[in-house]
LOKOLTOR-647086 format. One record per residue (C-alpha): residue number from 0; residue in one letter; x, y, z. Coordinates in steps of 0.05 Angstrom, whole numbers, always signed. Layout:
<atoms>
ATOM    nr   rest       c1       c2       c3
ATOM   NUM      A        X        Y        Z
...
</atoms>
This chain:
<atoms>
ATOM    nr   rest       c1       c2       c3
ATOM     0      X       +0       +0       +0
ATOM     1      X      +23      +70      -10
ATOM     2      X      +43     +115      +53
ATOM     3      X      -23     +143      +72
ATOM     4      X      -20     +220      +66
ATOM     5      X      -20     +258     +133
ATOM     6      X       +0     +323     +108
ATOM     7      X      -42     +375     +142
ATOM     8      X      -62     +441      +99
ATOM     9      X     -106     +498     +103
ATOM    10      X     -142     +530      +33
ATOM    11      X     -151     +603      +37
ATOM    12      X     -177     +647      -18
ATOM    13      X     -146     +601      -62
ATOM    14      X      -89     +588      -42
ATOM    15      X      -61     +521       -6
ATOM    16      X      -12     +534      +51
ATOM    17      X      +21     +473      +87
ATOM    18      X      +93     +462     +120
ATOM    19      X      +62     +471     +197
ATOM    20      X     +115     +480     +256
ATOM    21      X      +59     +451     +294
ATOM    22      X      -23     +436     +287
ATOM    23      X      -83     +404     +323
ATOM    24      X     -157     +395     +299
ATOM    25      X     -199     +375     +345
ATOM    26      X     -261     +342     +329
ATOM    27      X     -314     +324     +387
ATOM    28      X     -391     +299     +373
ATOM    29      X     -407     +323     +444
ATOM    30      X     -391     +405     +415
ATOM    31      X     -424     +432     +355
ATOM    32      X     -359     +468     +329
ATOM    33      X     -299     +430     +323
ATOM    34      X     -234     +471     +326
ATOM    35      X     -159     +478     +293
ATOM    36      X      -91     +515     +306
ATOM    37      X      -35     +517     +271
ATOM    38      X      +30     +545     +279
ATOM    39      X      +90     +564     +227
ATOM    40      X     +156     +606     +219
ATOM    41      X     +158     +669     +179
ATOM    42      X     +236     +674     +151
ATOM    43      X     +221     +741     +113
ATOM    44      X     +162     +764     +164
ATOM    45      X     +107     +771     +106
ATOM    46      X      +41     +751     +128
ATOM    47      X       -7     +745      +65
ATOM    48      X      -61     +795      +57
ATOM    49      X     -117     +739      +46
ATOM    50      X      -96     +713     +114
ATOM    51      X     -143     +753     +161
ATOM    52      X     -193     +744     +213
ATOM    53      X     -263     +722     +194
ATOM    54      X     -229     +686     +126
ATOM    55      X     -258     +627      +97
ATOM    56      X     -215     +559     +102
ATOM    57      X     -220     +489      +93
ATOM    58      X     -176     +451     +132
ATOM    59      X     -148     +390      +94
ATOM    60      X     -106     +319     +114
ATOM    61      X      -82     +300      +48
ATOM    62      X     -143     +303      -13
ATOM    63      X     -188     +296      +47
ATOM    64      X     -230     +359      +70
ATOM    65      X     -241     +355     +150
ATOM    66      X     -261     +417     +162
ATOM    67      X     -302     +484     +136
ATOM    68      X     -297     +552     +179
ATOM    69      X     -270     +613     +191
ATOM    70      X     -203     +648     +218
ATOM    71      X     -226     +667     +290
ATOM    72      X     -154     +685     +310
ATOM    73      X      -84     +715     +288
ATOM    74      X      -26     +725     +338
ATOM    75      X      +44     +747     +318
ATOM    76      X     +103     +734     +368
ATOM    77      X     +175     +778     +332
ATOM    78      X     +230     +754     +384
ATOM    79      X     +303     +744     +370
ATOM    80      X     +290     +668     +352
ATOM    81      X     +253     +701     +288
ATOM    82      X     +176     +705     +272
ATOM    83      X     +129     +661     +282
ATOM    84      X      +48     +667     +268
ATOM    85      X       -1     +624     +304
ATOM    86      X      -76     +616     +272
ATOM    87      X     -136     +584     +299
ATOM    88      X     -211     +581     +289
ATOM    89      X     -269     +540     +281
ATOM    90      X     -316     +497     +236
ATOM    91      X     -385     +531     +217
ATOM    92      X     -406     +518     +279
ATOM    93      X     -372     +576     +311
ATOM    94      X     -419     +619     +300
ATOM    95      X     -479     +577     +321
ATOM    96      X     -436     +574     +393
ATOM    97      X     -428     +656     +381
ATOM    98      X     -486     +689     +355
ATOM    99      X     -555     +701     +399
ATOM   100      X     -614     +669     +384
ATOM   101      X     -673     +720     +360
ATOM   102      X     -727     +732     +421
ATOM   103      X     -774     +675     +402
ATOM   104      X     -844     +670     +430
ATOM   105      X     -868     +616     +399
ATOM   106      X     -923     +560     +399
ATOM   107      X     -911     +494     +360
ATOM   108      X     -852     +502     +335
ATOM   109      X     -808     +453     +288
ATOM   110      X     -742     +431     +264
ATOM   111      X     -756     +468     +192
ATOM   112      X     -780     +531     +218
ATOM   113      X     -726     +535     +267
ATOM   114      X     -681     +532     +209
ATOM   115      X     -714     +585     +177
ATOM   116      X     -722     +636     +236
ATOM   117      X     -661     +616     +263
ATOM   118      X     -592     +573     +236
ATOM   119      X     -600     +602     +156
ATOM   120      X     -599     +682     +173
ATOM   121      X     -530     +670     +200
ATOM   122      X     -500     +636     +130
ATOM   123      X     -504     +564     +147
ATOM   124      X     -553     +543      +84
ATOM   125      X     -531     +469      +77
ATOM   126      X     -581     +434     +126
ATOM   127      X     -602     +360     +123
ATOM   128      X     -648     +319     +161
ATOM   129      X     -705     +282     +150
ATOM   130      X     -774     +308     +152
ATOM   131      X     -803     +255     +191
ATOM   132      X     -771     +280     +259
ATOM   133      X     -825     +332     +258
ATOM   134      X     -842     +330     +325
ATOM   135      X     -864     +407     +343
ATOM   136      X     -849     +439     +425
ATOM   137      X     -902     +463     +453
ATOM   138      X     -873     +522     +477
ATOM   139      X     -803     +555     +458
ATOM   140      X     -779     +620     +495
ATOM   141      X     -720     +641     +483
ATOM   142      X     -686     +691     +533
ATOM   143      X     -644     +754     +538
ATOM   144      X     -574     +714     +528
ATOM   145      X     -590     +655     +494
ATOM   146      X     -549     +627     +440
ATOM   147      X     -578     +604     +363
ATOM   148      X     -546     +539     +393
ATOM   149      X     -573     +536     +462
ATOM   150      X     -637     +537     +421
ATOM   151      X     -618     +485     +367
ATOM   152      X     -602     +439     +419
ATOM   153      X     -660     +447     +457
ATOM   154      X     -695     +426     +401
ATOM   155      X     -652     +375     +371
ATOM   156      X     -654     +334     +434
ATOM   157      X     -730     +341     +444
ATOM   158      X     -731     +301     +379
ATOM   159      X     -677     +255     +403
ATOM   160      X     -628     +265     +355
ATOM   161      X     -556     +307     +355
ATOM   162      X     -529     +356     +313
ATOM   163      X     -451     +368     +283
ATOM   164      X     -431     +394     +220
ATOM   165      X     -404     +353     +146
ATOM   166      X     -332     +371     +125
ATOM   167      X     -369     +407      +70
ATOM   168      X     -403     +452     +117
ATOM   169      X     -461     +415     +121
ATOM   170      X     -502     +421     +186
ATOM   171      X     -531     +352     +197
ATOM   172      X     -580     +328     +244
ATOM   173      X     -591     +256     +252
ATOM   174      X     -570     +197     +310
ATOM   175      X     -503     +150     +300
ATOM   176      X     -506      +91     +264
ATOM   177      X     -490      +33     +312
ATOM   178      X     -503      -18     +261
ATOM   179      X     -445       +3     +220
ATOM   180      X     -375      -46     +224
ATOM   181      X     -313      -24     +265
ATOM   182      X     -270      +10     +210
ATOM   183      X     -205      -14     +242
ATOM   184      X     -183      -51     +304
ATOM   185      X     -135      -15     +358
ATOM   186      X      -83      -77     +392
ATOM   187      X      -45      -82     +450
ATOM   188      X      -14     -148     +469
ATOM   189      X      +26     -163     +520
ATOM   190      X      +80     -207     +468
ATOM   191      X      +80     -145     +419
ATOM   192      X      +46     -185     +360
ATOM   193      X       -3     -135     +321
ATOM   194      X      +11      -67     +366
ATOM   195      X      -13      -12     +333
ATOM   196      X      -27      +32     +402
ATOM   197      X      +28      +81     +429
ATOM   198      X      -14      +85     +486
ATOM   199      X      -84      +73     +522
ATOM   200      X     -112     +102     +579
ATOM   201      X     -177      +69     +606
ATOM   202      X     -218     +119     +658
ATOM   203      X     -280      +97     +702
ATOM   204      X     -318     +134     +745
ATOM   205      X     -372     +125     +791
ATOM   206      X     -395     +187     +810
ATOM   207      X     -452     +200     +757
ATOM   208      X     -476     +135     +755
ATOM   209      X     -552     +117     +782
ATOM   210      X     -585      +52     +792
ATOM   211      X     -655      +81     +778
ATOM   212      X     -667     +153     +739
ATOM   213      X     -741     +186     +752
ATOM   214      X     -765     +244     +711
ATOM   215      X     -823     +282     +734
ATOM   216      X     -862     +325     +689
ATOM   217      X     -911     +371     +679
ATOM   218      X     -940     +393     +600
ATOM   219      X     -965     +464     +570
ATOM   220      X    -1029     +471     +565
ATOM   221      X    -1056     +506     +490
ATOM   222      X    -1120     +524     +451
ATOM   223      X    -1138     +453     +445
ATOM   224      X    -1113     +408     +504
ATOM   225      X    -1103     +418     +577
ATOM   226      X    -1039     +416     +615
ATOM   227      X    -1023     +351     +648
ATOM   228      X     -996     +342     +712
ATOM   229      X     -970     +286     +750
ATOM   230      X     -932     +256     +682
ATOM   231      X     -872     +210     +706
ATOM   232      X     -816     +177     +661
ATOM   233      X     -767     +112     +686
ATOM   234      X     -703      +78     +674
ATOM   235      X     -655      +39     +713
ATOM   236      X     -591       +4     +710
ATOM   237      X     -596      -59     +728
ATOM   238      X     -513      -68     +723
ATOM   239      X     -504      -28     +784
ATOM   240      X     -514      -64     +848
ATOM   241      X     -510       +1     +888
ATOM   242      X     -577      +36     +901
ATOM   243      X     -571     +107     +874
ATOM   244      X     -626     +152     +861
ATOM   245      X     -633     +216     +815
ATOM   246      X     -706     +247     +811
ATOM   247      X     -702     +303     +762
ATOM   248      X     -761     +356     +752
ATOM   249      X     -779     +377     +674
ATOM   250      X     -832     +420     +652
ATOM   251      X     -822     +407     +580
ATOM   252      X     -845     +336     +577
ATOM   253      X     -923     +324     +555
ATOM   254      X     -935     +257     +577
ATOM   255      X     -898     +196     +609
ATOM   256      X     -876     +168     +533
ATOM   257      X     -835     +227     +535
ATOM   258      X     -819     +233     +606
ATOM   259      X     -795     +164     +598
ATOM   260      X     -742     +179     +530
ATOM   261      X     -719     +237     +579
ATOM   262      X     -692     +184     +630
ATOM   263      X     -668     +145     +580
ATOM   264      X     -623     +197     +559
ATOM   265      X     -602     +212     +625
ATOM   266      X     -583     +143     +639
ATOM   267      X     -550     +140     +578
ATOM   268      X     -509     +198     +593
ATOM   269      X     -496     +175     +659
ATOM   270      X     -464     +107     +625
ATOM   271      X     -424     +151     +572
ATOM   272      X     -401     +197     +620
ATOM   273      X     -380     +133     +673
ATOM   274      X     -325     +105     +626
ATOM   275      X     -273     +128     +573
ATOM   276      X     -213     +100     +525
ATOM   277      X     -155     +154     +515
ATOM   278      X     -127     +117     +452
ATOM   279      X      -54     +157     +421
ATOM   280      X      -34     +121     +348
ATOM   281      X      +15     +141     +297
ATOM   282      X      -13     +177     +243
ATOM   283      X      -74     +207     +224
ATOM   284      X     -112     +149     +186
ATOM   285      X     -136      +74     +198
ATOM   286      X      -96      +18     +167
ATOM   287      X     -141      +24     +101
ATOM   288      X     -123      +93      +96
ATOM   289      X     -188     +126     +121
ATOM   290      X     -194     +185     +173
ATOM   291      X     -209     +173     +234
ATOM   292      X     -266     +214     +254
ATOM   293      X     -319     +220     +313
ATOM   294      X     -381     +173     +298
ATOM   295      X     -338     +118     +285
ATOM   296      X     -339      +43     +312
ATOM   297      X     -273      +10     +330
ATOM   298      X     -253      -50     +361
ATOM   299      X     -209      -51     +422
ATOM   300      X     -168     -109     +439
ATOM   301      X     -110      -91     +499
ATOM   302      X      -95     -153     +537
ATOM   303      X      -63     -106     +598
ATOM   304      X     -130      -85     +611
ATOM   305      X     -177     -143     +589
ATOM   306      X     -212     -107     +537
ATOM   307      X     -240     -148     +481
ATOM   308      X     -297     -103     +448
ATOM   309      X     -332      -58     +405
ATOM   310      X     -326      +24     +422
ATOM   311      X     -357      +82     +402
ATOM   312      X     -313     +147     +378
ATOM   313      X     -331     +204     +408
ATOM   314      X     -271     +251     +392
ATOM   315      X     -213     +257     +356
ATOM   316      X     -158     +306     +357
ATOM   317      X      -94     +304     +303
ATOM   318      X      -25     +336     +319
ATOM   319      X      +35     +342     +293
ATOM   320      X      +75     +393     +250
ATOM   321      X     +156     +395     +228
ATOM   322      X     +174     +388     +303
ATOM   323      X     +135     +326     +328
ATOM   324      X     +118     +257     +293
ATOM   325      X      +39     +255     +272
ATOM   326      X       +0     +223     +317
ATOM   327      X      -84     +216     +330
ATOM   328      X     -113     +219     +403
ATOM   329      X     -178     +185     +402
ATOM   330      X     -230     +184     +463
ATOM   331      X     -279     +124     +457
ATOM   332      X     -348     +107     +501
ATOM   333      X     -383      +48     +510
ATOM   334      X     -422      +33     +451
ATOM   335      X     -491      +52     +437
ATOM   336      X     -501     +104     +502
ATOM   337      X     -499     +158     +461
ATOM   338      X     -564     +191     +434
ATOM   339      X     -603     +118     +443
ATOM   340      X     -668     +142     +418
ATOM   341      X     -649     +165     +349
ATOM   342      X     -674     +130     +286
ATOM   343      X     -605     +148     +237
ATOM   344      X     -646     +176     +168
ATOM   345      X     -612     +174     +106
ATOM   346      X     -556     +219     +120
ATOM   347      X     -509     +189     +165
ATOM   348      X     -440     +213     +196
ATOM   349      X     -406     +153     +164
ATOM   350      X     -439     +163      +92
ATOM   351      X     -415     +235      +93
ATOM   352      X     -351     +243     +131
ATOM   353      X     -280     +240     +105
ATOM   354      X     -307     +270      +36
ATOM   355      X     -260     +295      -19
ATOM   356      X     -265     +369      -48
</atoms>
């Protein structure tokens, strides 16, 4: 096979620029914008004129397009050691995170109109997601201080479903797909036979787990149905033995279906949140040559720690640059706790990601 191309590069207005003292992207399903940084020398101290704050990129590894955004930052640093310039930003995203949402006072409200009212007046006009998560709120009002995200969210996870942006710039909102294969398997054995892991860090924690998850609700009453009171949502974890409770109050649940997806999520959370895999490889692609990118399945075999399984890849980050060897950081989760209650439409993470431009 040919050496897989790890050569990190940033397009702006045209132009390609490459030959990084030093980089990270970061990549992370849990945040809607994903960030970068790079670092490099200046030898004559020209900085070009297309490279300014609020400029379009597209960060690249190789052909492949990872990333769409904007120049949020420029710093200079003159010394006696020379010139260096240090530029960072963030995907399209950015300005979901930075930009306030209007003053909504609205009644059954839904993805598509939030889209309208909302995400396209700030330039983000690729959207996809399927029409049949039409599911409206009953109520959405937005306050002094509250973010277009903050408000995306809300409503994303009322639908039970996630949002994160395409390569292209492509605001998605759909679930994972946990029926998809592992694209690669990460090894550590104890003889050395098959190691492809510089390192893996394994983290458990007890402290947000519950044995039993209550949601107690109460629904908005409108022109053509009363309010409901009294509405009450379960789950439990019947893999811890301890008996810990969490009883959480929502007044944005309209009946115990509902109530019940809420504790779901909570308990999934809980899970995902209870255990993590700090994986560090060499390079920035699997052994077929593909990205590595949040969304992804992998399989985990370390014999130091007994692991013998299927993970879920919640984050990613890729360094490197002329002064250090490139090398991936990837955080896995226990498979299928995150966003349990989505049905994935036609547009999935792993359909879309790792596209060339």
């Amino acid at each position: 096979m040919p050496t897989p191309d790890n050569t990190v590069s940033l397009l702006i207005g045209g132009k390609v620029h490459s030959q990084w003292s030093s980089y990270d992207l970061d990549s992370n399903l849990e945040t809607i914008a994903d960030a970068w940084h790079v670092t490099l020398g200046l030898p004559r101290g020209e900085v070009p004129a297309i490279v300014d704050i609020g400029a379009t990129i597209q960060v690249r590894v190789g052909a492949d397009t990872v990333m769409t955004g904007y120049i949020d930052e420029i710093e200079e640093s003159i010394d006696k050691g020379g010139h260096t310039l240090m530029l960072s930003g963030r995907d399209l995203g950015g300005v979901l995170v930075d930009c306030s949402a209007p003053l909504l006072n609205r009644k059954q409200i839904t993805l598509a109109e939030l889209m309208a009212d909302v995400v396209r007046p700030l330039g983000i006009d690729k959207i996809q997601f399927d029409p049949k998560y039409a599911r409206r709120l009953e109520k959405v009002d937005v306050e002094p201080g509250s973010t277009a995200w903050d408000l995306l969210k809300k409503l994303v996870e009322a639908n039970g479903l996630w949002a994160w942006f395409q390569p292209d710039g492509t605001l998605v909102i759909d679930g994972p797909d946990y029926s998809q294969p592992p694209v690669a398997s990460l090894v550590m054995r104890r003889a050395g036979r098959g190691n492809n892991l510089v390192s893996l860090k394994r983290r458990r924690n007890m402290t947000g787990l519950y044995s039993k998850i209550t949601v107690l609700g109460q629904s908005q009453g409108n022109a053509l149905n009363a309010g409901k009171h009294a509405i009450k949502g379960v789950a439990t974890n019947p893999e811890l033995k301890l008996q810990r409770e969490l009883i959480r109050p929502r007044n944005d649940v309209e009946n115990d279906v509902l109530a019940g997806l809420a504790a779901r999520k909570l308990m999934a959370d809980a899970r995902r949140g209870s255990f993590a895999l700090t994986a560090v490889v060499s390079g920035h692609r699997t052994s077929d040559g593909v990205l590595w990118e949040p969304g992804q399945r992998i399989h985990v075999l370390c014999e130091p720690h007994d692991i013998d399984g299927e993970y879920f890849l919640m984050s990613r980050k890729f360094q490197g640059g002329r002064e250090q060897q490139a090398t991936t950081t990837l955080t896995l989760v226990e498979d299928g706790v995150w966003v349990v209650d989505a049905d994935p439409g036609k547009w999935t993470r792993r359909a879309r990601r790792g596209s060339k431009k």
